[in-house]
C-alpha positions in Angstrom: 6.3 19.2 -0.6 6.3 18.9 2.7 3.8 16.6 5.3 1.5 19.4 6.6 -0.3 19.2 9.8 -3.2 21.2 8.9 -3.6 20.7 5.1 -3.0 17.2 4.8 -4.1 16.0 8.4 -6.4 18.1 10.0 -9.4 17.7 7.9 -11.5 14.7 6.8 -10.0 11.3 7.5 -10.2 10.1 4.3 -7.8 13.0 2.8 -5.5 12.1 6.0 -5.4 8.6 4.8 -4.5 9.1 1.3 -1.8 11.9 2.1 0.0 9.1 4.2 0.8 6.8 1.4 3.7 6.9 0.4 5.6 9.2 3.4 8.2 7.7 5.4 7.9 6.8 9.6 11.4 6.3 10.5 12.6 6.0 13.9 16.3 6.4 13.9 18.2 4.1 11.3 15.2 2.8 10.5 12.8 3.9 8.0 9.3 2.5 6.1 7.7 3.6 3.5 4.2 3.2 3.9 1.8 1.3 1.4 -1.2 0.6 3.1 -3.4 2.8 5.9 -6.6 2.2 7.3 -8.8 5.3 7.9 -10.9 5.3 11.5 -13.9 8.1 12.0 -14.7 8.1 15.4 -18.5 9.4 15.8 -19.4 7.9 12.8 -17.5 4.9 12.7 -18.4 1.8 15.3 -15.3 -0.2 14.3 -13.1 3.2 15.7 -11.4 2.9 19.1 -12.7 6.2 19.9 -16.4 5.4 19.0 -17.9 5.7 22.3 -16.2 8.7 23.7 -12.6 9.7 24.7 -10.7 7.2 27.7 -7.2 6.9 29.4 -6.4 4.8 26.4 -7.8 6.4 23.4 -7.1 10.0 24.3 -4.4 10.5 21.5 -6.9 10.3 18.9 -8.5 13.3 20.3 -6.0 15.6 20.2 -3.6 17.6 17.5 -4.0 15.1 14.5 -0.1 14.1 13.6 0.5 12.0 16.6 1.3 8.8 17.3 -1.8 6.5 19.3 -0.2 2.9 19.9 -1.9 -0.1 21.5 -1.4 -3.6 22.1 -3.5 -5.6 20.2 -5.3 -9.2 20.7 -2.4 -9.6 23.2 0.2 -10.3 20.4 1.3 -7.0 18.8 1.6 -3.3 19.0 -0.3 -1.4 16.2 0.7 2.2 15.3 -2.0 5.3 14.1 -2.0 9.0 13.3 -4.2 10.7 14.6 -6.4 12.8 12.4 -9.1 15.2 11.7 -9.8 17.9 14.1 -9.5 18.3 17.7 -12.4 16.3 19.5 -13.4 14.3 16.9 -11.4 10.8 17.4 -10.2 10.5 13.7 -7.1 8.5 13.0 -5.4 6.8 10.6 -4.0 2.9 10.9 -0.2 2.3 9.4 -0.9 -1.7 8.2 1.5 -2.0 6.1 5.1 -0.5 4.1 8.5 -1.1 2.9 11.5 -0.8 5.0 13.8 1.2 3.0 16.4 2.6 5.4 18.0 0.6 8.3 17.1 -2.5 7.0 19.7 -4.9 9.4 18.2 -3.6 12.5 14.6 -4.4 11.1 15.8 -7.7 10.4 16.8 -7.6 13.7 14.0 -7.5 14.9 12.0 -9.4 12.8 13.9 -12.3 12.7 16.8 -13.6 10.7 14.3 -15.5 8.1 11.8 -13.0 7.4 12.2 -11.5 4.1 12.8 -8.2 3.1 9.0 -7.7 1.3 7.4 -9.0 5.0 9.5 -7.3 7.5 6.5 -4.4 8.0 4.0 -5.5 5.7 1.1 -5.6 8.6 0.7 -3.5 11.5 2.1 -5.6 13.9 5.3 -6.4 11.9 5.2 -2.4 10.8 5.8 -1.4 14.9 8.1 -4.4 15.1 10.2 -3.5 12.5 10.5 0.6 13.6 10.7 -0.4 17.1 7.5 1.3 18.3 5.6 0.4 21.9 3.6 1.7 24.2 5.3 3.9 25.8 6.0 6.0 22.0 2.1 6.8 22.7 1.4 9.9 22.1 4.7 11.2 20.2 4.4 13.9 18.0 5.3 13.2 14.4 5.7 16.3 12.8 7.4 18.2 15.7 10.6 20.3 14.8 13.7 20.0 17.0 17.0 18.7 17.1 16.3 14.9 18.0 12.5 14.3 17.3 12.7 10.4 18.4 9.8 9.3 15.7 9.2 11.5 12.3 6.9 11.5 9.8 7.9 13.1 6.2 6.2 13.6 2.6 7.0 11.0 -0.1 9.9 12.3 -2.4 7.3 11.4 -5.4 3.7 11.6 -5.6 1.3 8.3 -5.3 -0.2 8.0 -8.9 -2.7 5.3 -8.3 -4.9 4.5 -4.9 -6.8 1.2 -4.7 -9.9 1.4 -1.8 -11.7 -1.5 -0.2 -13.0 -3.1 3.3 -10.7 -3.0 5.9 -9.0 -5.8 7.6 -10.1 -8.0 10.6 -12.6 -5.9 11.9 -16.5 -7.2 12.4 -18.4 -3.7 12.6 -19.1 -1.2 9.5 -17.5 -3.8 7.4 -18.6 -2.3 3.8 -16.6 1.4 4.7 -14.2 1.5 1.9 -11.5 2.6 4.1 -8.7 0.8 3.6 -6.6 2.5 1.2 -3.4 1.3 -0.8 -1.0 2.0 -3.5 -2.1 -0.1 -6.4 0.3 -2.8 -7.6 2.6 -2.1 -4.6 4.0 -5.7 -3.6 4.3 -4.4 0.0 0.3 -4.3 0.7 -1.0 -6.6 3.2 -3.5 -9.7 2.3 -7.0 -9.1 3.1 -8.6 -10.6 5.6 -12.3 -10.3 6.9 -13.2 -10.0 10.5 -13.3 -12.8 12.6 -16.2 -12.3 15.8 -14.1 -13.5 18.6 -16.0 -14.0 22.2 -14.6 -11.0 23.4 -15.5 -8.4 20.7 -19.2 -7.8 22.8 -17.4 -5.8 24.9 -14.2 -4.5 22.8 -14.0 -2.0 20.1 -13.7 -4.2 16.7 -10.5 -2.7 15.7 -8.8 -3.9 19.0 
């Protein structure tokens, strides 16, 4: 079955979530299989990016849901999220964490000549290291048909059969939303870690 832009991402965030586990983001030789998301409600959710309106930076999240919204976060990394939900609302999903299962040379690469193969993308930052993504893939369209889409986004070949919930990671606002989601048992899923308040996070989103 295929990925579906209306059916498995246009509605609530939580169904966008769990239809992402398991589908593969490749970007050419490269592709990850994803284990772990993170879903982010916009007018409901203070920990969203989107949470106090739509800006030059955020705007992605307010479009078609199926595209890719990329920033640079705490200065060290690039994190990577599909948008969600309808258009307007600021919905989107974050990718934390998968296996690299195609192209896994270049991710190495990449990564580095030591990291090993179950940490190569298992974290968001290591996840858009390993694929290659940066700012400027802001804004791609992940289910687009043509000849040479640069990013894609496709169904997993077989269903998930068991999703684990639970706080997200690192963030210090709605803490107790049971929106991280996972593939249970998966040795691929991120460690958990609870939100640190930094100095900054006054004046920042707390998903930044």
């Amino acid at each position: 079955m295929e990925l579906s832009r209306e059916r498995d991402l246009s509605g609530d965030v939580e169904t966008a979530a769990r239809a992402l586990l398991g589908c593969l983001i490749r970007r050419g030789p490269v592709a990850v299989r994803i284990a772990e998301v993170e879903a982010y409600d916009g007018p409901t959710d203070p920990a969203a990016h989107t949470h106090n309106g739509k800006t030059d930076r955020n705007w992605v999240m307010f479009g078609p849901a199926g595209h890719l919204y990329v920033y640079f976060s705490y200065g060290m990394h690039h994190a990577a999220n599909v948008s969600a939900g309808p258009v307007g609302r600021g919905s989107g999903v974050l990718l934390r964490s998968g296996e690299v299962v195609d192209g896994i040379g270049i991710a190495r690469d990449r990564r580095g000549p030591r990291i090993s193969d179950r940490d190569l993308a298992r974290g968001p930052g290591r996840l858009t290291q390993a694929l290659g993504i940066t700012r400027p893939d802001n804004g791609t369209d992940l289910l687009a048909a043509g000849p040479e889409p640069t990013i894609t986004l496709t169904a997993s070949e077989s269903p998930v059969i068991k999703i684990n919930t639970g706080p997200r990671v690192g963030i210090t606002k709605a803490v107790d939303k049971p929106w991280r989601f996972w593939i249970a048992d998966d040795p691929y899923v991120s460690d958990y870690r609870p939100g640190v308040i930094r100095a900054r996070s006054a004046k920042t989103s707390a998903s930044e």
